[in-house]
Rosetta silent file (secondary structure, phi, psi, omega in degrees, C-alpha in Angstrom):
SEQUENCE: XXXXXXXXXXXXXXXXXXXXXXXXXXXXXXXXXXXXXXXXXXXXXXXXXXXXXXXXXXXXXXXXXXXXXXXXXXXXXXXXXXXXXXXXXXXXXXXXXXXXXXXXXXXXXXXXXXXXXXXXXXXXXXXXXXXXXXXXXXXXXXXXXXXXXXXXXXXXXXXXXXXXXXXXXXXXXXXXXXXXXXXXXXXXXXXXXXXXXXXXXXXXXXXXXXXXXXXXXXXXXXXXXXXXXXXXXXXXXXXXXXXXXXXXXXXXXXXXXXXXXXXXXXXXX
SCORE:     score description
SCORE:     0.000 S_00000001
   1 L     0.000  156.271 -161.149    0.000    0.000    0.000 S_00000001
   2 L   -83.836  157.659  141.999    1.272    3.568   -0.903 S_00000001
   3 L   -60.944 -174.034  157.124    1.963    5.673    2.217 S_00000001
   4 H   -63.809  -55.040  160.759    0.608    8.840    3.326 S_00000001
   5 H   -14.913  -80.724  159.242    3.850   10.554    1.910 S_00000001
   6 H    21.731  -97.192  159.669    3.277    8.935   -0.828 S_00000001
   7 H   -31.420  -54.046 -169.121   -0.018    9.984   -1.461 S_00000001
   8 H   -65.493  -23.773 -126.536    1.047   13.713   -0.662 S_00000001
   9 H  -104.790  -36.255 -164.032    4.039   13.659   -2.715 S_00000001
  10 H   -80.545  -11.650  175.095    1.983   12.075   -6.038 S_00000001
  11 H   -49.990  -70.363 -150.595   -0.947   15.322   -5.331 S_00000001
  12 H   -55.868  -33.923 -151.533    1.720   18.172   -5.139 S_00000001
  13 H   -62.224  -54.781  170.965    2.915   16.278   -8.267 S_00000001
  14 H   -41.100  -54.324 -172.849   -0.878   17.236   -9.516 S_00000001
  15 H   -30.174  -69.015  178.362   -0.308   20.639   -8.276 S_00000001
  16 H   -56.660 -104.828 -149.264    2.562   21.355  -10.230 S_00000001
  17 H   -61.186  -10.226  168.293    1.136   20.698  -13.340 S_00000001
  18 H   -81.922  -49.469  166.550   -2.067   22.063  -13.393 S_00000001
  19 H    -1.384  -60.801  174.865    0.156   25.051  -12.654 S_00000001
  20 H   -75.643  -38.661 -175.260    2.297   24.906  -15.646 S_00000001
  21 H   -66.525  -44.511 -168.100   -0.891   24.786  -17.635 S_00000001
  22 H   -78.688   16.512 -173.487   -2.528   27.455  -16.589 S_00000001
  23 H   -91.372  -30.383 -174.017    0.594   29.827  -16.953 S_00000001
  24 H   -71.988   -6.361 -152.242    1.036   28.280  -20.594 S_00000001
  25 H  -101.878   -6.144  174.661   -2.630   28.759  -21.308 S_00000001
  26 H   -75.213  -36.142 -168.629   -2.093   32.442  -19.487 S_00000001
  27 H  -115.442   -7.460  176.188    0.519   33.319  -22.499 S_00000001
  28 H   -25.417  -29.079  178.087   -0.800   31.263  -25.665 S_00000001
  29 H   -44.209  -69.324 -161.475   -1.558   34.287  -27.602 S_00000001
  30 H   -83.541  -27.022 -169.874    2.335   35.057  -27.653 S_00000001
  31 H   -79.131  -22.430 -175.314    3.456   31.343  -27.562 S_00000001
  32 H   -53.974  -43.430 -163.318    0.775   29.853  -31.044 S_00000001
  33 H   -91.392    2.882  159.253    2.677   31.455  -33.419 S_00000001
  34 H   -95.341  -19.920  153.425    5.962   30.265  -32.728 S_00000001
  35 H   -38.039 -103.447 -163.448    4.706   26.829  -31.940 S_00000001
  36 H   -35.439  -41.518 -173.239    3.546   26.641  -35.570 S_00000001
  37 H   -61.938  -61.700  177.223    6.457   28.240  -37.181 S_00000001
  38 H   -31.165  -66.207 -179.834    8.474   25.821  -34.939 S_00000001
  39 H   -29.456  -75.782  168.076    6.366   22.784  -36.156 S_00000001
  40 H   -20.809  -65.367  167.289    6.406   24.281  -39.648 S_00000001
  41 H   -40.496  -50.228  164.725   10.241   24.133  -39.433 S_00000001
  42 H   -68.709  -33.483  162.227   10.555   20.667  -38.267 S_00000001
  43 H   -47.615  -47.784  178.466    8.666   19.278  -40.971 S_00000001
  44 H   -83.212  -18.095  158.016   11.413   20.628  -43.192 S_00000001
  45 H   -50.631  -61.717 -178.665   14.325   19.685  -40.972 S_00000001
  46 H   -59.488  -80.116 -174.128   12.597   15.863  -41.251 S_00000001
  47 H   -40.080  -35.733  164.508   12.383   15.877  -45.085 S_00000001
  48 H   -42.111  -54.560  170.222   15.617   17.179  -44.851 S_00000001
  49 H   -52.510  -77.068  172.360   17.214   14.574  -43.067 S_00000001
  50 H   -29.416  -26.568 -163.732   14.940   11.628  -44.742 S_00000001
  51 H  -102.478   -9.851 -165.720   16.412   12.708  -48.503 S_00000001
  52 H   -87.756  -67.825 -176.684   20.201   13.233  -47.109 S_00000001
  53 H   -17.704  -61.105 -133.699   19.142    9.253  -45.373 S_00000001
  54 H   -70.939  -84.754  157.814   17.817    8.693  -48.648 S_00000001
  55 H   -43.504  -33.131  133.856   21.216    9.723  -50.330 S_00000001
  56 H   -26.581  -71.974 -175.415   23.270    7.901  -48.041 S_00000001
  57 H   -82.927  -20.472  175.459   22.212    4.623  -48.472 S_00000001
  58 H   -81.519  -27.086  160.130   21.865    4.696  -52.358 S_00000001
  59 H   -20.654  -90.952 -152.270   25.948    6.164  -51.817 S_00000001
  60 H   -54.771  -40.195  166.878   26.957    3.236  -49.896 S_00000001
  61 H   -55.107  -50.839 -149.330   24.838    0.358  -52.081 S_00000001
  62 H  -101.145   21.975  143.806   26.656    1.326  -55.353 S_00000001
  63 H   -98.294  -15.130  133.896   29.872    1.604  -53.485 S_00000001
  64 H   -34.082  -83.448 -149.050   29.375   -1.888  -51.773 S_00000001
  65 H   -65.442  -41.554 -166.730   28.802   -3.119  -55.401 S_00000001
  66 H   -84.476  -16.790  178.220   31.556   -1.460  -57.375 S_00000001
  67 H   -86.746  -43.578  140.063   33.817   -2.639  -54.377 S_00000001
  68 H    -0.811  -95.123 -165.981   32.516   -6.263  -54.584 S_00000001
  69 H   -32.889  -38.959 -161.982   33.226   -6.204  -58.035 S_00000001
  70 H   -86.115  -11.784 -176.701   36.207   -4.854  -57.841 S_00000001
  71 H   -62.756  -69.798  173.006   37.425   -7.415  -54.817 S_00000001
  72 H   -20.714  -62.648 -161.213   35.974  -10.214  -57.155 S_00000001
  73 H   -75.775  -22.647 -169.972   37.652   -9.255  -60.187 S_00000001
  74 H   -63.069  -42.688  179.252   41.262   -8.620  -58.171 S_00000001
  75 H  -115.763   31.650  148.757   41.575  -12.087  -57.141 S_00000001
  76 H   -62.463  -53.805  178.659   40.260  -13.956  -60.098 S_00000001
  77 H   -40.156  -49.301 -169.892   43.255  -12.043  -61.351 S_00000001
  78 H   -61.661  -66.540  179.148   45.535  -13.000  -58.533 S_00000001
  79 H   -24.353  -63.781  165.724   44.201  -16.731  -58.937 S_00000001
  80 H   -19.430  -62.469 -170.418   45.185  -15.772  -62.862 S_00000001
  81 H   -80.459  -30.217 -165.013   48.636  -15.164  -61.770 S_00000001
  82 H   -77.228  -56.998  176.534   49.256  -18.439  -59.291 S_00000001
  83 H   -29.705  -61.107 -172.806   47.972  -20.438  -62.134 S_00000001
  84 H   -62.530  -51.382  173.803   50.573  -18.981  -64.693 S_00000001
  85 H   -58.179  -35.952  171.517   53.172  -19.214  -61.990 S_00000001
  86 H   -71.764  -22.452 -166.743   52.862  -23.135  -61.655 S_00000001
  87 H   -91.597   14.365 -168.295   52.603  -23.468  -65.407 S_00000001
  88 H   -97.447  -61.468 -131.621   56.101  -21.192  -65.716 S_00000001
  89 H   -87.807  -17.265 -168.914   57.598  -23.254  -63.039 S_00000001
  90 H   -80.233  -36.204  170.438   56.505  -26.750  -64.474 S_00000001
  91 L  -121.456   56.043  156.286   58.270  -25.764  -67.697 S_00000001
  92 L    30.770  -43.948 -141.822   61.289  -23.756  -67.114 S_00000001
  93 L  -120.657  -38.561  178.202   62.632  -24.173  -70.189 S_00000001
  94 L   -72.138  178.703  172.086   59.680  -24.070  -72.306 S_00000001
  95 L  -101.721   73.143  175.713   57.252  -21.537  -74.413 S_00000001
  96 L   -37.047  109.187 -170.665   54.251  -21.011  -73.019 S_00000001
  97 L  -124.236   96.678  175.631   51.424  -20.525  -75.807 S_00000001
  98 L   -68.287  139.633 -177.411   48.166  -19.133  -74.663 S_00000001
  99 L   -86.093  -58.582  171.638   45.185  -19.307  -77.329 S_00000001
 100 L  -113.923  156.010  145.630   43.475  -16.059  -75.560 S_00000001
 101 L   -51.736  146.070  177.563   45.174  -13.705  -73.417 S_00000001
 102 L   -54.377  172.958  156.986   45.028  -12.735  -69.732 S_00000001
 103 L  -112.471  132.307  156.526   43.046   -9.673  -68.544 S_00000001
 104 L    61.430   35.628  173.472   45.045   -6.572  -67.087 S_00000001
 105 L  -130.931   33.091  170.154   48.168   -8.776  -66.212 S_00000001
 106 H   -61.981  -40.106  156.374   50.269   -7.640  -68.921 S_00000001
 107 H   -62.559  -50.551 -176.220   52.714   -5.748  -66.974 S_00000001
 108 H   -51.753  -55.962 -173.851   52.962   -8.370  -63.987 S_00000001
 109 H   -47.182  -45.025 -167.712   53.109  -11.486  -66.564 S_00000001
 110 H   -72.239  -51.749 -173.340   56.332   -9.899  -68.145 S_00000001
 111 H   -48.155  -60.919  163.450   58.088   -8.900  -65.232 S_00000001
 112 H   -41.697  -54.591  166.306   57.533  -12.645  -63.210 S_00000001
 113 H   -49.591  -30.897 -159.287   58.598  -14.238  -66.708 S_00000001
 114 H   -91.172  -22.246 -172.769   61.487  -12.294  -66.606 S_00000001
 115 H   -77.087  -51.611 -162.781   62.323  -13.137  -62.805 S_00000001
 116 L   -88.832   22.664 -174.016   61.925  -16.921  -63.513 S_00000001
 117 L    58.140   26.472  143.630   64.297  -17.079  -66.617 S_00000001
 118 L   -73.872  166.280  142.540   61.875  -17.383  -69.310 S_00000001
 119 L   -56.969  110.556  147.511   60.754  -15.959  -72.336 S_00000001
 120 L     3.048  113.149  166.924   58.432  -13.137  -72.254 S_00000001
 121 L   -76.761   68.123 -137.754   54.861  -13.483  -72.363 S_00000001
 122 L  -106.830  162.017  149.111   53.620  -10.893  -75.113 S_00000001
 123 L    96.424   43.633  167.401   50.470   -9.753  -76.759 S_00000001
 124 L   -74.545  166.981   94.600   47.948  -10.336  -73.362 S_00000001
 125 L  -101.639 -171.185  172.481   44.723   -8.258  -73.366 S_00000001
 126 L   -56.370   68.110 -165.823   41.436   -8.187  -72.109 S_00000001
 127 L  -148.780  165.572  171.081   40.115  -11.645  -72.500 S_00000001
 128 L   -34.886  173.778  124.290   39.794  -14.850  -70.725 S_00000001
 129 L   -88.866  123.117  164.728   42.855  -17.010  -70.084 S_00000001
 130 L  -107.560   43.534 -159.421   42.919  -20.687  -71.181 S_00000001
 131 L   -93.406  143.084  171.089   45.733  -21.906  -69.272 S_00000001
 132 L  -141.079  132.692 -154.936   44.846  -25.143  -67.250 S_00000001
 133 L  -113.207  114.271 -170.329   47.267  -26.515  -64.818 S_00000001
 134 L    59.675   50.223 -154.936   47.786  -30.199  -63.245 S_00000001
 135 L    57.118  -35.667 -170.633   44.511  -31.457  -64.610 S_00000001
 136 L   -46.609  147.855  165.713   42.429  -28.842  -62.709 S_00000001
 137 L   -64.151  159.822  179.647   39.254  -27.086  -64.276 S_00000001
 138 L   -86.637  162.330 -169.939   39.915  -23.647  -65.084 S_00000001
 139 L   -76.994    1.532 -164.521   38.691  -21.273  -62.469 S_00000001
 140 L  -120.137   35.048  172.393   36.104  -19.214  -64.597 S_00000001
 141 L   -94.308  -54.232  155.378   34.348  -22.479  -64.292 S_00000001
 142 L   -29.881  -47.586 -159.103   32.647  -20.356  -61.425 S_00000001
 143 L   -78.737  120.094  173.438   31.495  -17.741  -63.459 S_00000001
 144 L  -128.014  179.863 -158.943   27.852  -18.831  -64.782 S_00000001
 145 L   -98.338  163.556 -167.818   25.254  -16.823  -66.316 S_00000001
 146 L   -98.965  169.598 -156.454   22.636  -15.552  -63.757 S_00000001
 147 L   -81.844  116.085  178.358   19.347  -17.803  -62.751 S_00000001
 148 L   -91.329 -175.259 -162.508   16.458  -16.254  -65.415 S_00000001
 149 L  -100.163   18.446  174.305   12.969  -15.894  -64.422 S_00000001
 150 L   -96.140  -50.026  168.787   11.902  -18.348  -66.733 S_00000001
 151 L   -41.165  -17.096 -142.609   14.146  -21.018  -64.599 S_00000001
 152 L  -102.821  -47.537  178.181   13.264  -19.265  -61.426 S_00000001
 153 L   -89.275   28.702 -172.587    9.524  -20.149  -61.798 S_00000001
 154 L   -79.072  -58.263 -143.754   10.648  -23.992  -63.147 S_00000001
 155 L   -46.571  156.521  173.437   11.682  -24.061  -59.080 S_00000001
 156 L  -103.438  151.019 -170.235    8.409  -25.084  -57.454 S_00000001
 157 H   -32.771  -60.958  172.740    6.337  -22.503  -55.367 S_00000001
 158 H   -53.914   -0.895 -168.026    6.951  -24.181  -52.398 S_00000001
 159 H  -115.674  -45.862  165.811   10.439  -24.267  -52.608 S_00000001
 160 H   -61.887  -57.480 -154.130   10.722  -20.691  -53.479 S_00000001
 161 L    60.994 -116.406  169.362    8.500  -19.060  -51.341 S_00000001
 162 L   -93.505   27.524 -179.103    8.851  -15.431  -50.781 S_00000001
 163 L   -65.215  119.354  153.477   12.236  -15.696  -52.488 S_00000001
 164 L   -71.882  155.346  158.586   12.903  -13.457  -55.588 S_00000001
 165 L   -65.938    6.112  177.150   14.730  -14.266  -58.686 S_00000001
 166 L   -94.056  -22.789 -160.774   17.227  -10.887  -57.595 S_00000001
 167 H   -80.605  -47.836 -172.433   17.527  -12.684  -53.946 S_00000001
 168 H   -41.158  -53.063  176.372   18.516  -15.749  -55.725 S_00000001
 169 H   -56.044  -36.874 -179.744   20.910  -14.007  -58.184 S_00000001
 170 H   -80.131  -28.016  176.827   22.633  -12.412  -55.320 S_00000001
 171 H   -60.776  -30.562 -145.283   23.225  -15.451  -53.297 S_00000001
 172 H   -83.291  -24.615 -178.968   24.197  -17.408  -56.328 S_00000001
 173 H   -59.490  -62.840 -157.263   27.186  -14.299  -56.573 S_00000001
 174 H   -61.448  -64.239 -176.620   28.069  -14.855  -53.187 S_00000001
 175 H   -64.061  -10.200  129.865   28.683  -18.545  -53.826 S_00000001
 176 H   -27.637  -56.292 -170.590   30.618  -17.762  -56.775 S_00000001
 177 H   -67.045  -62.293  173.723   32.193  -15.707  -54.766 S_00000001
 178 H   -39.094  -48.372 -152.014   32.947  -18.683  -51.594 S_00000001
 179 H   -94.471   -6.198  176.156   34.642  -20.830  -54.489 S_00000001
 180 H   -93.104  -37.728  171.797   37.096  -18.307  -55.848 S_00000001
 181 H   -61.442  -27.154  169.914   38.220  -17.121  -52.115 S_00000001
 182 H   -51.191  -74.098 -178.275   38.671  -20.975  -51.595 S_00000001
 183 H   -88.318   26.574  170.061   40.321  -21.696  -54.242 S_00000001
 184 H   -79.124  -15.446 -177.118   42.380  -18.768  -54.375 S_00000001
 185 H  -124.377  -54.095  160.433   44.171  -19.574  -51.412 S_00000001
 186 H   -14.936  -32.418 -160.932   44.240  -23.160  -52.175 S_00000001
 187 L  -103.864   -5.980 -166.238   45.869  -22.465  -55.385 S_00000001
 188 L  -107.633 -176.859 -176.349   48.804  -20.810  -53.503 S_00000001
 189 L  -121.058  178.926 -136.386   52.095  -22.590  -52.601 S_00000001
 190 H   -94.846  -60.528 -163.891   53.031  -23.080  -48.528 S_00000001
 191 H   -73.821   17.928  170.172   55.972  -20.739  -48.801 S_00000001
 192 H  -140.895   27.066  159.010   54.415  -17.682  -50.126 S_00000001
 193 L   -91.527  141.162 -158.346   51.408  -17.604  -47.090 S_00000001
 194 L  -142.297  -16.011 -172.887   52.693  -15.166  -44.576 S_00000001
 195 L  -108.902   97.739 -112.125   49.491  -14.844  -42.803 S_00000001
 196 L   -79.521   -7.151 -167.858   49.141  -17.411  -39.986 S_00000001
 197 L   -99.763  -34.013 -176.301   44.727  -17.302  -40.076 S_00000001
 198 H  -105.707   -6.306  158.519   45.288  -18.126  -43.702 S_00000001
 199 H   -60.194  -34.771 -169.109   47.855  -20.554  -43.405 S_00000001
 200 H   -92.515  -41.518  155.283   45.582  -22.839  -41.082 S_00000001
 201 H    -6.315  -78.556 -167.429   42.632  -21.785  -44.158 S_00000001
 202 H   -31.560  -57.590 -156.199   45.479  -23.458  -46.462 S_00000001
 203 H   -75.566  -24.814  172.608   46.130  -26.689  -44.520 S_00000001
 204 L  -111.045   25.742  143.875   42.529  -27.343  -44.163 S_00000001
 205 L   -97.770    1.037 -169.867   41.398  -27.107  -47.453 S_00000001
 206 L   -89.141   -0.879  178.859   44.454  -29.295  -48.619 S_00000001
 207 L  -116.183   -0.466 -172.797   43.307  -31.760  -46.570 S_00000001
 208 L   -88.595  -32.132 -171.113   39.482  -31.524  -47.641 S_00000001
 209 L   -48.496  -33.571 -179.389   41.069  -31.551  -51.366 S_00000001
 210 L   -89.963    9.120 -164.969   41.522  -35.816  -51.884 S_00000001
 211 L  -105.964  -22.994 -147.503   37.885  -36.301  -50.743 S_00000001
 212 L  -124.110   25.491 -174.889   36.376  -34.291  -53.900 S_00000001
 213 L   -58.611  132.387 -174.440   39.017  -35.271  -56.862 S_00000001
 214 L    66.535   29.911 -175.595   38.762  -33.361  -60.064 S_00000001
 215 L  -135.943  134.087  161.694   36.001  -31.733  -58.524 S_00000001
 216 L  -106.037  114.582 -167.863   35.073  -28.197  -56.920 S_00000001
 217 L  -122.205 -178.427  156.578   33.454  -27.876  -53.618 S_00000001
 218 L  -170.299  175.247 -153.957   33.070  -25.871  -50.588 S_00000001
 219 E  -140.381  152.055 -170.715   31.277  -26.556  -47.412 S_00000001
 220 H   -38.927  -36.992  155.694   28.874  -24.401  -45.055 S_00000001
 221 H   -12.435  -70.696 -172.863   31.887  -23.459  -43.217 S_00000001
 222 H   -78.208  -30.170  167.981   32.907  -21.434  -46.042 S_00000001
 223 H   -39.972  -65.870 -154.045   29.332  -20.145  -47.062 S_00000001
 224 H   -57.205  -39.905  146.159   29.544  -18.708  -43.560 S_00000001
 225 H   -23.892  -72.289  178.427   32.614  -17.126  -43.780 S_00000001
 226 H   -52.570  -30.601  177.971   32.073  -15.678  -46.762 S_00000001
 227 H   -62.884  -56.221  177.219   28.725  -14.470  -45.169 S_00000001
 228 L    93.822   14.221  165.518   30.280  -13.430  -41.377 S_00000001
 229 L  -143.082  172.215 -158.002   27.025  -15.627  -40.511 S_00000001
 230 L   -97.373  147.104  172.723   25.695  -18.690  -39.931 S_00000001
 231 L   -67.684  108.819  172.910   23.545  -20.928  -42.304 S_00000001
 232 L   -67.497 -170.709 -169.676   19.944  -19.942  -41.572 S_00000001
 233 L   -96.763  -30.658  177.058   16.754  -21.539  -42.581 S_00000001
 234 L   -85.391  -11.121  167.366   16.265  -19.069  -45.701 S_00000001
 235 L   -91.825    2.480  165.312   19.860  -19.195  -46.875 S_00000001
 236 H   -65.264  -39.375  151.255   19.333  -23.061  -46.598 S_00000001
 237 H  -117.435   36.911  138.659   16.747  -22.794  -49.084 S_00000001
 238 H   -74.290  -42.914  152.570   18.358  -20.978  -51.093 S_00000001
 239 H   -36.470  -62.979 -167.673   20.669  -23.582  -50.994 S_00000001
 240 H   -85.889  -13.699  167.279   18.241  -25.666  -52.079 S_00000001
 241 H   -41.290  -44.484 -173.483   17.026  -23.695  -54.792 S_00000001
 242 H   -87.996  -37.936  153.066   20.308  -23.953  -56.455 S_00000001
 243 L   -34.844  -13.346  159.662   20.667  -28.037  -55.980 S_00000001
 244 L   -56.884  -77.623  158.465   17.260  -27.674  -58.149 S_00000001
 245 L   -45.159   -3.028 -170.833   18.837  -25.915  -60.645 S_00000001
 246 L    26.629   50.937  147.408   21.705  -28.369  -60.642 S_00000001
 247 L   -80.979  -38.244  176.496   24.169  -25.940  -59.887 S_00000001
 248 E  -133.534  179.284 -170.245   25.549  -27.332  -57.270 S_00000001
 249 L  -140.155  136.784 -151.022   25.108  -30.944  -55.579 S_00000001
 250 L  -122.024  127.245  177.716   25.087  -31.451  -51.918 S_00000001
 251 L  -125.491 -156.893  144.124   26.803  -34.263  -50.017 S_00000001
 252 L  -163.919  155.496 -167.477   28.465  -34.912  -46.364 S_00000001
 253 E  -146.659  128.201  170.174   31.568  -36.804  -45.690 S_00000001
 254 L    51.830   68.577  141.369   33.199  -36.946  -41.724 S_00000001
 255 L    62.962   18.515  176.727   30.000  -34.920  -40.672 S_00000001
 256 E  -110.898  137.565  133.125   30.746  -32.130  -42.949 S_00000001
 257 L   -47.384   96.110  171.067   28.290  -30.623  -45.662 S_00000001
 258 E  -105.027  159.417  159.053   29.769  -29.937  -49.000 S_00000001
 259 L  -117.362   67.727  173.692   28.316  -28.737  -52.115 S_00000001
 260 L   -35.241  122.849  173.962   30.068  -29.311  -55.684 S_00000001
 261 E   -60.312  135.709  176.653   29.998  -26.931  -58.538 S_00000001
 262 L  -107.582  152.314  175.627   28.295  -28.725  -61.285 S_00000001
 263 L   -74.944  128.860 -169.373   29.622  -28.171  -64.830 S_00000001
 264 H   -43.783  -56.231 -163.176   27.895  -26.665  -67.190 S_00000001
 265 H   -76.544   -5.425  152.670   28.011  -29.588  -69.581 S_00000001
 266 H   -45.761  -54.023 -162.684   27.180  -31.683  -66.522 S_00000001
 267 H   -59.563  -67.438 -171.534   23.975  -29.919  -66.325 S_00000001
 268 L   -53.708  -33.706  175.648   22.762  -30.442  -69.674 S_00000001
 269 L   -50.871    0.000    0.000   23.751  -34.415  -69.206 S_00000001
């Protein structure tokens, strides 16, 4: 139960504020029209704000995206160059004769040729590379065409849900994206990892590497990574969207979840 105190204390409390009203309701005359203007003002302070907000976030979206891209395209390149470097080092001696040219490695390729005692590499430009190294598929074996919306509704309703064919497309980037950061460090040789987080990366996809031969996988582990989160229930069926679509094919081996890039000419089989 309250106290008397209490009681008194929640009154005065009363007191006070019928107070303040009647002093505000004593000066209203002179306080309405600054009240309004004041209102009046804030309203334009708030659109203001909302269209700079506005302006912000369409900033920072296309500068996410051109930095993506540009992340993306640096280490297909880099990949580009490890590739070139094992096929230098396997023949020493030899010419190396590309059918298309690299992209944007024209300066690097000569200089590294020139370091390793070779012949020059001349006449690269902005095309594809066909160099393939120790049996492996080439690495632009990633790169597919995006999921159209005639494929998109093949998927059945229930499988989609409230999924778009844009949410799809963007996931299907990001796992593009998981298999070049794999094998990008995969692809590197022991002595030229310097960074001890990516060194233990290194040892334990080289040991995931014999389970999956002549094959490209990668396992939720690395979705998540690439993510900075954990596999949910909607990027799970998202997942499964693309195992529809027989992009990729889903297994588990020692209690791990992999998925394997399917080949284009897989697909059509």
């Amino acid at each position: 139960m309250e106290t008397i105190s209490e009681k008194i204390s929640k009154q005065l409390q009363k007191v006070q504020l019928l107070e303040d009203f009647f002093k505000i309701q004593a000066q209203k005359k002179d306080l309405a029209p600054n009240l309004l203007k004041l209102n009046s003002e804030s309203q334009f302070v708030v659109d203001i704000l909302q269209s700079v907000a506005s302006n912000i976030d369409e900033f920072e979206s296309n500068q996410v995206q051109k930095y993506q891209n540009i992340l993306r395209q640096a280490r297909i390149n880099e990949l580009r160059m490890l590739n070139l470097l094992e096929k230098l080092e396997e023949e020493p001696t030899g010419k190396v004769v590309a059918k298309e040219p690299l992209r944007d490695v024209k300066y690097e390729t000569n200089r590294l040729a020139q370091n390793s005692s070779v012949k020059k590499i001349q006449n690269y430009s902005k095309e594809k590379s066909p160099i393939v190294l120790s049996g492996r598929a080439l690495f632009e074996s990633f790169e597919c065409t995006e999921v159209s919306c005639e494929l998109f509704q093949a998927i059945p309703k229930y499988m989609r849900g409230r999924e778009t064919v844009e949410d799809l497309n963007l996931f299907l980037k990001t796992i593009v994206q998981c298999f070049t950061d794999k094998y990008s460090v995969m692809k590197k040789r022991r002595d030229h990892i310097r960074n001890p987080g990516e060194m233990e990366l290194w040892r334990m996809f080289r040991e995931q590497e014999p389970l999956f031969k002549n094959q490209k996988f990668i396992t939720q582990g690395d979705i998540a990574r690439t993510l900075d989160r954990m596999i949910d229930r909607k990027l799970n069926a998202r997942l499964q969207m693309l195992r529809h679509l027989q992009i990729i094919q889903e297994t588990r081996k020692n209690n791990t979840i992999f998925y394997i890039w399917i080949n284009q000419s897989q697909r059509l089989n």
